[in-house]
Structure formats: structure tokens, C-alpha cells
N, C-alpha and C positions, 0 to 999 in steps of 0.2 A: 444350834441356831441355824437356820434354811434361808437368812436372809444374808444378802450378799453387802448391798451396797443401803447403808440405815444415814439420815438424820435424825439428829435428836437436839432439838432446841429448847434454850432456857439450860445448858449444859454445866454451867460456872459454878452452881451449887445446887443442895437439897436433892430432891428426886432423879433432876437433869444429871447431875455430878455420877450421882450412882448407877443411871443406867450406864454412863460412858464407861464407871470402872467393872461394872460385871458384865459387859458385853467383850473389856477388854480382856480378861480372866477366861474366858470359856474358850476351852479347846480348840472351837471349831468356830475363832472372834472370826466377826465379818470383816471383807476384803478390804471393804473403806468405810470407816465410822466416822459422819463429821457432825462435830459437836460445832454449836453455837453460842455465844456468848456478844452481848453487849461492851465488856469491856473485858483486856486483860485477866484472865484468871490463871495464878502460879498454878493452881492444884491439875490443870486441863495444861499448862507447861508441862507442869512435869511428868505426866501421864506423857503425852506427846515424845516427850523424848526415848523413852524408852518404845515408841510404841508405832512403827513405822507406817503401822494404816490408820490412825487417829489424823486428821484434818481437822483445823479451827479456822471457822469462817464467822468472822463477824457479823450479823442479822438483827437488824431494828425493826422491834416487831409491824411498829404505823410506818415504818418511813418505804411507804409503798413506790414511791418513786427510784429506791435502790435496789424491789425484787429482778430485773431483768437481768443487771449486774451478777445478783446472789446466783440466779440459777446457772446462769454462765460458769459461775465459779464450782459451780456443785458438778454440771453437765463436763465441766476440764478434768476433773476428778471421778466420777464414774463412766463418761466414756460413750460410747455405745451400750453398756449394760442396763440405764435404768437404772431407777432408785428403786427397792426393793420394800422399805420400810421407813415410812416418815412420822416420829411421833411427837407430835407436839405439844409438848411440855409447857412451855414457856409461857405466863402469866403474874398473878397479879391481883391483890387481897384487898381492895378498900374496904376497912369494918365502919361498918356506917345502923345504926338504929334507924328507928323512925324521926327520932328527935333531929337528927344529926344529919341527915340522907340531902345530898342535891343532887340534882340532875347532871353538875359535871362528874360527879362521883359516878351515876348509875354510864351514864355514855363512854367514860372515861374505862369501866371496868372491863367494859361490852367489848368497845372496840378491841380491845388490848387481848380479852380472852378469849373473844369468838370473830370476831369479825377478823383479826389479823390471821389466826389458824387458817379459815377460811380461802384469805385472798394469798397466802403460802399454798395451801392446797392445789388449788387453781392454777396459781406460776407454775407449780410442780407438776401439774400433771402430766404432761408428753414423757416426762423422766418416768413416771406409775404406771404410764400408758405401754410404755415401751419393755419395763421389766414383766409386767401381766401379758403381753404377746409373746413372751418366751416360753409361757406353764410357770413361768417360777411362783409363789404366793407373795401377793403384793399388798401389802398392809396400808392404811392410816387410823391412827392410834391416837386417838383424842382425848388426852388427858384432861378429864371432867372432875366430878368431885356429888359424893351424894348431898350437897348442898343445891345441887342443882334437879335435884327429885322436889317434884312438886306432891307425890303422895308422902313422902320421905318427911317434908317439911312440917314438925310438932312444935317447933322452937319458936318460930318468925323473926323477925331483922334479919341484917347481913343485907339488906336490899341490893347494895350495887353490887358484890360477888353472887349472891343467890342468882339476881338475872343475868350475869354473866356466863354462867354454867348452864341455866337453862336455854341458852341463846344459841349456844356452843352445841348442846344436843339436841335442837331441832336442825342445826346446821348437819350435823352427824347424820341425821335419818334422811335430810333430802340428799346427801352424796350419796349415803347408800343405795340410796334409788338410783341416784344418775349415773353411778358407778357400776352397776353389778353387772351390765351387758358389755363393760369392759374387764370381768374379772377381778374388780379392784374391790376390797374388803376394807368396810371403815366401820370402824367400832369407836363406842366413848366409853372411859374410865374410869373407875371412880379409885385411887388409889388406898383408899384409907384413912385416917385422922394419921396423921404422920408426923415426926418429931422433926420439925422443919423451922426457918425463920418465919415460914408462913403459915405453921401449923401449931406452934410454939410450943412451949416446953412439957403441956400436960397430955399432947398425945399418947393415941394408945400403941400405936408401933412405929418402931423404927427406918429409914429408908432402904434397909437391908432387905428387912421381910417384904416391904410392898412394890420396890422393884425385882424382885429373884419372885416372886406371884405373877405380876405384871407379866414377865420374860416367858413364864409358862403361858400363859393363856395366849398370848402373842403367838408360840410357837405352837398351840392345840388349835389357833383360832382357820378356821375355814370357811367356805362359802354360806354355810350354817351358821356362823358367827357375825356376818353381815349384818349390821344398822343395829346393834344387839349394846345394850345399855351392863358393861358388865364389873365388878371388881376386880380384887389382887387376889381375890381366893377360886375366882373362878364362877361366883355366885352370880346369876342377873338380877339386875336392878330394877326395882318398879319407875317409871317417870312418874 
């Protein structure tokens, strides 16, 4: 792994949990890895302990009036170096039909999945800005989901998470534009159907397989990978 200094938020469980534990497992873990979490989580304890570069910083994805603080806290702990790798995990499933569907549910999904990544992005960037002025590869990694493919879509419902995802990768393509004259690489995700609380029990893999996928493309991804819609396999994605 080439990156030095990663957040990973949404880190307390599911997908989050496991990039924390295979980024901590790799030979060459990064310098400082700060997981996020909303409340208490033993499992990111106990990791912690054993784990002298693991940081846990608390991050309420709307409570936009605390990002000054979070960065503060991120900027005490990386330094001069720059954030290297920020991937944003952290979201959030309203299953909603047609029948079923309101408008707090579709805005409620929005915010939380795209519009918050977003305005983290944004606070964070002098920290992206500053690791991309070194040569180093400066990632953001936007954990999407092929729910948010609109060729993708056979099924229909899911209204407030479908546009949630789709919100989140129009957001992805205008940073990659705003970003690429600073070296800064944003890709969106599509994990997998994943055996998660939010994927439940009939998915088709595990959070082993689709984070230790994710980790590769991450580490192959380059300037050619920029605004690039892609899987855990490496595959791209139609929007």
C-alpha cells in the first residue's frame, strides 16, 4: 500500500470495519489510518490497541458545523504530510418502494450519502491538496454501489438509496474534473452485493473479498483511473 496517511469513514462496521482490519494486516499499513465512527465501537478498541497508527475520530456525517474541528483533528495527526487516501464509506439504506417512498426518505438518503461525502471532501481538501504536491498518489474513493447505475437499473424501487448513489456519482465526475489539475484522483465504487447489515444476509460475497478487491484497484488506480465508475473486481461500470 503507497499511501501513507488514509481516512476511512463509516469504520465501526461492515465494509468500513474491514478496510480498517486489512489495511491494518499489510506489511507495509499506512503511517496513520483514522477510522471513523459515530459512536463507541469495541471492535476499532480493540484493533487500536494493538495498533499504534489506528486513530478514531468521531464524524457526524450532517453535523457540518463540526467539520472545522474534524479537520483540525485529522491535520494534528497527519501533520505537514497530507491525507493521502480518503474513502468514504460511510452511509446509509432507506428501502423505500413506490408505494412506501417520501420525500424525507429520498432527501434524508441524499444528504447522508452524497451530499455529506461531498462537503468532507471539500473540508479535506488543502490535506489532498498538500499530499498531491509531494508526487505522492492522492486518492478519493467513493464508496457507491451499482444501485446507483441508471443503465444498471432492471429492477426499479429502492428510490431513496438508488438516488442517493446516483447523486454521489455525478458528485464523483464533477471532482474529477475540478480535481485533476491538482493531481487528485476520485473514483466511485461499486463494492458488490456484500454480506453486510446493509446488504443482508443473501448476498453474494463476503466483506473479505470486496474490500482486499477494493485495496487492489485503489493501489493500480492512477491518473487513467480518474472520474472512472468502477468495482471490487476491477471491472468498469456503465452509469
Amino acid at each position: 500500500m503507497s499511501f501513507k496517511n488514509i481516512i476511512v469513514t463509516g469504520a465501526n462496521r461492515g465494509i468500513g470495519l474491514e478496510f480498517v482490519r486489512q489495511l491494518l494486516k499489510q506489511s507495509n499499513s499506512p503511517k496513520n489510518l483514522i477510522a471513523t465512527t459515530r459512536k463507541q465501537s469495541p471492535e476499532l478498541d480493540s484493533l487500536k490497541s494493538t495498533h499504534n497508527n489506528l486513530h478514531i475520530l468521531n464524524y457526524d456525517a450532517t453535523n457540518y458545523d463540526s467539520y472545522d474541528d474534524f479537520v483540525k483533528q485529522v491535520e494534528s495527526i497527519v501533520k505537514n504530510e497530507g491525507l493521502d487516501l480518503l474513502i468514504n464509506n460511510a452511509g446509509m439504506a432507506i428501502r423505500s418502494t413506490l408505494e412506501t417512498v417520501t420525500p424525507k426518505d429520498i432527501l434524508t438518503n441524499v444528504e447522508v450519502n452524497a451530499v455529506a461525502p461531498l462537503m468532507l471532501t471539500k473540508a479535506l481538501l488543502p490535506l489532498l491538496k498538500v499530499s498531491a504536491a509531494t508526487g505522492r498518489k492522492t486518492l478519493v474513493a467513493n464508496i457507491s454501489s451499482a444501485m446507483g447505475s441508471i443503465d444498471d437499473n432492471g429492477l426499479g424501487g429502492h428510490y431513496a438509496y438508488r438516488a442517493s448513489k446516483v447523486t454521489m456519482n455525478m458528485f464523483t465526475k464533477s471532482l474529477s474534473v475540478d480535481l485533476k489539475s491538482d493531481n487528485i484522483i476520485v473514483m466511485t465504487l461499486h463494492p458488490g452485493w456484500v454480506v453486510t447489515d446493509m446488504g443482508g444476509p443473501n448476498a453474494l460475497i463476503n466483506t473479505e473479498t470486496s474490500v482486499s478487491g477494493l485495496l487492489d484497484v485503489f493501489n493500480k488506480a492512477d491518473m487513467s483511473s480518474n472520474g472512472k465508475f468502477v468495482d471490487f473486481a476491477g471491472k468498469e461500470r456503465k452509469w
